[in-house]
N, C-alpha and C positions, 0 to 999 in steps of 0.2 A: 434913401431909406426904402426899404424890401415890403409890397403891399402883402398880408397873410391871406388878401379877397380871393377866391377860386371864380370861374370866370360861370357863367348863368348853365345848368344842366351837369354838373362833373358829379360825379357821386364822392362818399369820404371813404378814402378805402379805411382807416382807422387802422387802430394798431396790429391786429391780426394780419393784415395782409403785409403791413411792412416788417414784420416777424418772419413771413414767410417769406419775403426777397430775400430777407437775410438768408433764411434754412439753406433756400437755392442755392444761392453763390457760395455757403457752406458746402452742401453734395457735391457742388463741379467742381469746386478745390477740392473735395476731397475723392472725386473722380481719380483726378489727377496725382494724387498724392497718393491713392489707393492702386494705380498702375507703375508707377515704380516702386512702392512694396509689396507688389504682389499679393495682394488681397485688399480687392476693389469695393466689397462690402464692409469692409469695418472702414474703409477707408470714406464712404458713402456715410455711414452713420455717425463715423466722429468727426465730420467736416458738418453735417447737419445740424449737432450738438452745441459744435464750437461756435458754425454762425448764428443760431438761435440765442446760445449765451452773450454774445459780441451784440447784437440786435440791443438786447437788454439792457446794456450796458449804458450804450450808444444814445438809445431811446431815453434812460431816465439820466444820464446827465444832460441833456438837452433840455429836456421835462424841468430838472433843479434849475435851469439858467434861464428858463422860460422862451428857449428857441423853439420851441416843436411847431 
């Protein structure tokens, strides 16, 4: 069984900050995805979009199941 205790001094980064890993790994997929279609900024914004949506997603079924 998995303990939820964080260990003495960690701070909480809460939901905002793991919204934003998601954005991240959204932008660099969509780095990637915005250099073989040739336009790197929309390809940056809608990999941003999608991770931030996917985050949400992700975050409140976990939330419903009481894993968070």
């Amino acid at each position: 069984m998995a303990s939820n205790d964080k260990p003495r001094g960690t701070a909480s980064l809460g939901i905002w900050s793991n919204i934003g890993v998601w954005a991240g790994f959204g932008a660099a997929f969509g780095v990637v995805a915005g250099i073989l279609f040739n336009n790197v900024g929309l390809g940056v914004a809608l990999g941003a979009g999608l991770g931030v949506a996917a985050g949400v997603v992700v975050i409140a079924r976990a939330n419903g199941r009481g894993d968070s």
